[in-house]
N, C-alpha and C positions, 0 to 999 in steps of 0.2 A: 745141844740138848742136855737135861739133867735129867738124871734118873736117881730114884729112892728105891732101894732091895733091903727088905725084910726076911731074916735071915733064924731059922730054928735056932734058940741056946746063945748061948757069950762064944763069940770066937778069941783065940790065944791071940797074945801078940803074935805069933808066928804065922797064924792063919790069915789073921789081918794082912800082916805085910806083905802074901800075895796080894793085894789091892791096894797099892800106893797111890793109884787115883784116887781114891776114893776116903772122904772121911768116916769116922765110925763113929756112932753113938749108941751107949747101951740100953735097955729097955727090959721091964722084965720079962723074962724068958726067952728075946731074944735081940739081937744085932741087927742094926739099921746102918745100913753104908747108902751113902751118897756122894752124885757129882758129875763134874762132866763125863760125856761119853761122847765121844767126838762125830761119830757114824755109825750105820747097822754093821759094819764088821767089827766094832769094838764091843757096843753092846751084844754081838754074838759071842765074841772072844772072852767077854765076862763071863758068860751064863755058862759056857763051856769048863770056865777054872771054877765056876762053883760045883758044878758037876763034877769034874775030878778030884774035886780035894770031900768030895760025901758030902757037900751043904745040902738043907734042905733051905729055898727060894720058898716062903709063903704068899711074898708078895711081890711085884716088878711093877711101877711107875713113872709113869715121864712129869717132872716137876715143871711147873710153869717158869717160864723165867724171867730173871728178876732179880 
């Protein structure tokens, strides 16, 4: 499965790098990370590091694949 999260603001490199699955593209106002997410405990497991490190998630979608 792919997922695309839309993300409040530019994240640092350093914020990024908690998500090495995942690639990043900037946008303005805010950060688009995409990519695999292998199962619902990964996709949990993200939503959980976005919550601790204060992101705001505007958006969460599963990408067709392809």
């Amino acid at each position: 499965m792919r997922y695309e999260f839309r993300v409040t603001g530019r994240l640092s490199a350093a914020v990024a790098g908690a998500f090495p699955e995942l690639d990043k593209v900037l946008a303005p106002g805010q950060t688009l990370l995409f990519g695999q997410v292998t199962d619902e405990a990964h996709l949990y497991g993200l939503l959980l590091r976005f919550q601790d490190l204060g992101l705001h998630v505007v958006e969460m979608r599963r990408l067709p694949e392809g």
